[in-house]
Biotite code that builds the C-alpha atoms (Angstrom):
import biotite.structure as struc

atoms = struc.array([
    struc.Atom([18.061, -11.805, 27.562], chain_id="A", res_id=1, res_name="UNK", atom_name="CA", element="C"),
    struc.Atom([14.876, -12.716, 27.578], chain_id="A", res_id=2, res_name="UNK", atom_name="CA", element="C"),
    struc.Atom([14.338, -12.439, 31.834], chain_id="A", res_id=3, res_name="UNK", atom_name="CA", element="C"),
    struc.Atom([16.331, -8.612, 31.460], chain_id="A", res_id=4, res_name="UNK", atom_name="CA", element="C"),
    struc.Atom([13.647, -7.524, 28.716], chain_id="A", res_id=5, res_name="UNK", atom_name="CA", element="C"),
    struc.Atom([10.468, -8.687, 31.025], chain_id="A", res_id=6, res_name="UNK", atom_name="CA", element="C"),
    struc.Atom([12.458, -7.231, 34.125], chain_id="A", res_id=7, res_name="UNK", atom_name="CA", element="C"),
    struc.Atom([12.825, -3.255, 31.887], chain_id="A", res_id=8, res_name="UNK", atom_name="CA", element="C"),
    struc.Atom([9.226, -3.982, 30.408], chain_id="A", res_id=9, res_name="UNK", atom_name="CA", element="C"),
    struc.Atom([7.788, -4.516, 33.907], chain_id="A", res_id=10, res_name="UNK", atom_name="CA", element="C"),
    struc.Atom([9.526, -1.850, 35.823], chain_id="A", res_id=11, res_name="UNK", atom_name="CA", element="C"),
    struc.Atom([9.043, 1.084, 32.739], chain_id="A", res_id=12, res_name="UNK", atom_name="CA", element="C"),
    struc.Atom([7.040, 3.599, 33.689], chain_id="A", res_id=13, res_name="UNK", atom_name="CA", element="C"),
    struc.Atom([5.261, 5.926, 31.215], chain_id="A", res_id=14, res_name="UNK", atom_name="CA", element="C"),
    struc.Atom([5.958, 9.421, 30.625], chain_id="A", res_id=15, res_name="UNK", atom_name="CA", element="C"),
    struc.Atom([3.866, 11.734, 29.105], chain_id="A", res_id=16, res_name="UNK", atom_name="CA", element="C"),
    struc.Atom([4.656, 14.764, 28.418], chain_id="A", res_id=17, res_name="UNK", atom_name="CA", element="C"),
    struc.Atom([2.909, 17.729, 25.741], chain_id="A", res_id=18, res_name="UNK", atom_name="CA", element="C"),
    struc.Atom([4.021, 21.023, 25.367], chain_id="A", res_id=19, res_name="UNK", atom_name="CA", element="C"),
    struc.Atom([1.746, 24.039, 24.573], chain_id="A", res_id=20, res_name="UNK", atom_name="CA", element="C"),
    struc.Atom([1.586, 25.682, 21.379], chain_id="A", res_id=21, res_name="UNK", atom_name="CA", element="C"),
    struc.Atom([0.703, 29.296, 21.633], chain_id="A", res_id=22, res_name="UNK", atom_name="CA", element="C"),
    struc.Atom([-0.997, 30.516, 18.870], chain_id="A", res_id=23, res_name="UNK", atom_name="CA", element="C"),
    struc.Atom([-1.094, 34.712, 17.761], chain_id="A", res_id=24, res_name="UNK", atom_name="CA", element="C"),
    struc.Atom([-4.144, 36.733, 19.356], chain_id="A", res_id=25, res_name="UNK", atom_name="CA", element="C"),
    struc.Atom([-5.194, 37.422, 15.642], chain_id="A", res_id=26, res_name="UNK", atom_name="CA", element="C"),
    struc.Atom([-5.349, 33.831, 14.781], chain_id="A", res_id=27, res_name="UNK", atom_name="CA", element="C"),
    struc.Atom([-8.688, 32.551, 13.484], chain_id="A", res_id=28, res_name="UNK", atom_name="CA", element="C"),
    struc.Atom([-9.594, 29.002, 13.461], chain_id="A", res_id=29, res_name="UNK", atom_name="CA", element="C"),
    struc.Atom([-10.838, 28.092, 10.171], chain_id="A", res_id=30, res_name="UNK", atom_name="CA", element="C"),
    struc.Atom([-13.439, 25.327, 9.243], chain_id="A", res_id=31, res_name="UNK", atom_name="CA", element="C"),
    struc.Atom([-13.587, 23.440, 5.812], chain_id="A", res_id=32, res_name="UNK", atom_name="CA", element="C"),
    struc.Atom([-16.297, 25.584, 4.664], chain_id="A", res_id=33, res_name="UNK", atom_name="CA", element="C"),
    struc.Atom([-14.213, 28.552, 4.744], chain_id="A", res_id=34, res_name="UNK", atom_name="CA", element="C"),
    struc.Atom([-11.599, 26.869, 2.209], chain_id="A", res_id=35, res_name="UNK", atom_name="CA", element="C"),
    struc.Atom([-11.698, 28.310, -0.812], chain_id="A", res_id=36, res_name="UNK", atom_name="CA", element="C"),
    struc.Atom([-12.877, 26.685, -4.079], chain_id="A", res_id=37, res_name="UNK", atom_name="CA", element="C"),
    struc.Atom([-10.729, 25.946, -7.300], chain_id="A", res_id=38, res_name="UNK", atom_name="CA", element="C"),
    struc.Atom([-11.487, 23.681, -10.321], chain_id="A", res_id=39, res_name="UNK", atom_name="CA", element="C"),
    struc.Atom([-9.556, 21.147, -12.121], chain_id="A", res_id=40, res_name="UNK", atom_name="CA", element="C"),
    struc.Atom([-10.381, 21.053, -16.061], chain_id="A", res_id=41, res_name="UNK", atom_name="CA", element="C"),
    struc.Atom([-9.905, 17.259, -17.236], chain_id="A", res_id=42, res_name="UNK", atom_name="CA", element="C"),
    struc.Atom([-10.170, 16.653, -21.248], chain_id="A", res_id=43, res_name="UNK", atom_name="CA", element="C"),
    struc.Atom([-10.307, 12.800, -22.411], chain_id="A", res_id=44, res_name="UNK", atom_name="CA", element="C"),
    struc.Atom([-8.390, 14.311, -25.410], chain_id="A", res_id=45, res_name="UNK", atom_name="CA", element="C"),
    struc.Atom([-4.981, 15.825, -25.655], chain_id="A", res_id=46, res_name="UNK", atom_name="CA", element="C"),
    struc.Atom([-5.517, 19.643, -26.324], chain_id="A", res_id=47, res_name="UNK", atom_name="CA", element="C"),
    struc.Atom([-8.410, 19.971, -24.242], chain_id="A", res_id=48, res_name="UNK", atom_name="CA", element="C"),
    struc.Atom([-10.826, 19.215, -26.251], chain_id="A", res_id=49, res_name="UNK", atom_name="CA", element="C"),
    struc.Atom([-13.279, 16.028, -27.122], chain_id="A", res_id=50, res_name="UNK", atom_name="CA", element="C"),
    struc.Atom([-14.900, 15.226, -23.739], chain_id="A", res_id=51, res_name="UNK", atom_name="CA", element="C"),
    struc.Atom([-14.394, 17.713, -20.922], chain_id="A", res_id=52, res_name="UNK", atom_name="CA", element="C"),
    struc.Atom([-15.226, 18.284, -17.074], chain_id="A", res_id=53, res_name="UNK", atom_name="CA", element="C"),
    struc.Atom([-14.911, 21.194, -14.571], chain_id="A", res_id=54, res_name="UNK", atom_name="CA", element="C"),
    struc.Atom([-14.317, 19.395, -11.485], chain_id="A", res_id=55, res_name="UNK", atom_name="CA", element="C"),
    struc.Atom([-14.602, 21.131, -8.140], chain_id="A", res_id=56, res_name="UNK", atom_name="CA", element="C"),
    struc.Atom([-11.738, 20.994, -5.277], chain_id="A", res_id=57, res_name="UNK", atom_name="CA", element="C"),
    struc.Atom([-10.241, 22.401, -2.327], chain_id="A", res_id=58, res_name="UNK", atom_name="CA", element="C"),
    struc.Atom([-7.104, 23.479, -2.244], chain_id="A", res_id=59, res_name="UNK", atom_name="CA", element="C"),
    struc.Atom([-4.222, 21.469, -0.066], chain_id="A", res_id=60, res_name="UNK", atom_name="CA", element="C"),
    struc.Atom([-6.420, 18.339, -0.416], chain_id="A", res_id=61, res_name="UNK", atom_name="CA", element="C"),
    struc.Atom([-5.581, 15.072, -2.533], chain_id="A", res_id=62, res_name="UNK", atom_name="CA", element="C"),
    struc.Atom([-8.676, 13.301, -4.818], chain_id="A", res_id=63, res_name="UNK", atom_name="CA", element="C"),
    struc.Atom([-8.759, 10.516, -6.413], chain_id="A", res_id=64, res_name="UNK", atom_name="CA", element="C"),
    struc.Atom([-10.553, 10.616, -10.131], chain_id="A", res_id=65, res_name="UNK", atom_name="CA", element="C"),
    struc.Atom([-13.379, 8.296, -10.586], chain_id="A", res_id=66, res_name="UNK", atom_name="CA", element="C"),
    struc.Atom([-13.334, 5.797, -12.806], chain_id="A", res_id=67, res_name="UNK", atom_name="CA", element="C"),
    struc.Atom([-14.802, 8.001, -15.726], chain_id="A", res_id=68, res_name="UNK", atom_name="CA", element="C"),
    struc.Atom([-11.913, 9.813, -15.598], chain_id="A", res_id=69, res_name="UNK", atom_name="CA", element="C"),
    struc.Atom([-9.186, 7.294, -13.824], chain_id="A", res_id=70, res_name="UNK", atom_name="CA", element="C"),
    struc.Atom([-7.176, 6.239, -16.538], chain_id="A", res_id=71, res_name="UNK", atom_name="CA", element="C"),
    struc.Atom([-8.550, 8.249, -19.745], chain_id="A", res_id=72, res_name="UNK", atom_name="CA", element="C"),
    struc.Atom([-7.597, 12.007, -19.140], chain_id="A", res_id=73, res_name="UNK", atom_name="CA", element="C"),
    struc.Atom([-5.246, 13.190, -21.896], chain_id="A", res_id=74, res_name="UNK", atom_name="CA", element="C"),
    struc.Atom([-5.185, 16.767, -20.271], chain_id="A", res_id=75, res_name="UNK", atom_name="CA", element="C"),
    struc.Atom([-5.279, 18.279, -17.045], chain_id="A", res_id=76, res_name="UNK", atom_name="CA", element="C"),
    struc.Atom([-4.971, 21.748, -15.618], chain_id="A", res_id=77, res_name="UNK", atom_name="CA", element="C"),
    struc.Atom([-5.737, 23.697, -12.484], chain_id="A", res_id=78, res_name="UNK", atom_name="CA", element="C"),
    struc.Atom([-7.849, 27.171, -12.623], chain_id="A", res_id=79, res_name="UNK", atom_name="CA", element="C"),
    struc.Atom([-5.491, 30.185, -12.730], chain_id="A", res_id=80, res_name="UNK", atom_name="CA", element="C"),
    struc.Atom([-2.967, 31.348, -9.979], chain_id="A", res_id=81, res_name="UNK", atom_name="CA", element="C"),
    struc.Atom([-3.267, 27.574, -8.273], chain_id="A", res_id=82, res_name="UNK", atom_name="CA", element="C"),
    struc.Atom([-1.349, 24.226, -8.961], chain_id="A", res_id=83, res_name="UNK", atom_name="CA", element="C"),
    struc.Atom([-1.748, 20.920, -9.020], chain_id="A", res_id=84, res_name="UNK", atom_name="CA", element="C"),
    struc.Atom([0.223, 17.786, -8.960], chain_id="A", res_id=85, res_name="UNK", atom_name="CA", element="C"),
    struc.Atom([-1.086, 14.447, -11.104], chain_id="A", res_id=86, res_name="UNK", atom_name="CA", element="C"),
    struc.Atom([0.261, 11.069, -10.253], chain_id="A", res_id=87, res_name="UNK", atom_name="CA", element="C"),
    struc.Atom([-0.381, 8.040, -12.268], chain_id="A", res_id=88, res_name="UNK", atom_name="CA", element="C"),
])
């Protein structure tokens, strides 16, 4: 089993192979800076209140909270029109 495995292994020849993706004639590339800008409001207090922060994001990316924040916001939400997802 062994001697058939080294015999395939030796005698495989690599294939590459990569297909083209054709993008629109209108398409634009875009760069981070032209993401837009949104803001997630975290409270350390249920109702949004006691201590609060604005923080700054870009949408379609993940963040991690720092410590400050980590494990003691009570209340989270995302500026109007956008969403955001929260995990533990």
């Amino acid at each position: 089993m062994k001697f058939m495995l080294t015999v395939l292994l030796a005698t495989a020849t690599p294939c590459f192979s990569a297909s083209t993706i054709r993008f629109p004639k209108d398409f634009v590339k875009r760069t981070s800076s032209d993401l837009p800008t949104t803001h997630l409001y975290v409270c350390d207090t249920a109702g949004f209140s006691g201590r609060c922060e604005n923080l700054h994001v870009t949408p379609g990316r993940c963040y991690n909270l720092n410590e400050s924040w980590n494990k003691l916001t009570l209340a989270a939400g995302p500026d109007q029109g956008t969403f955001c997802s929260l995990f533990p």
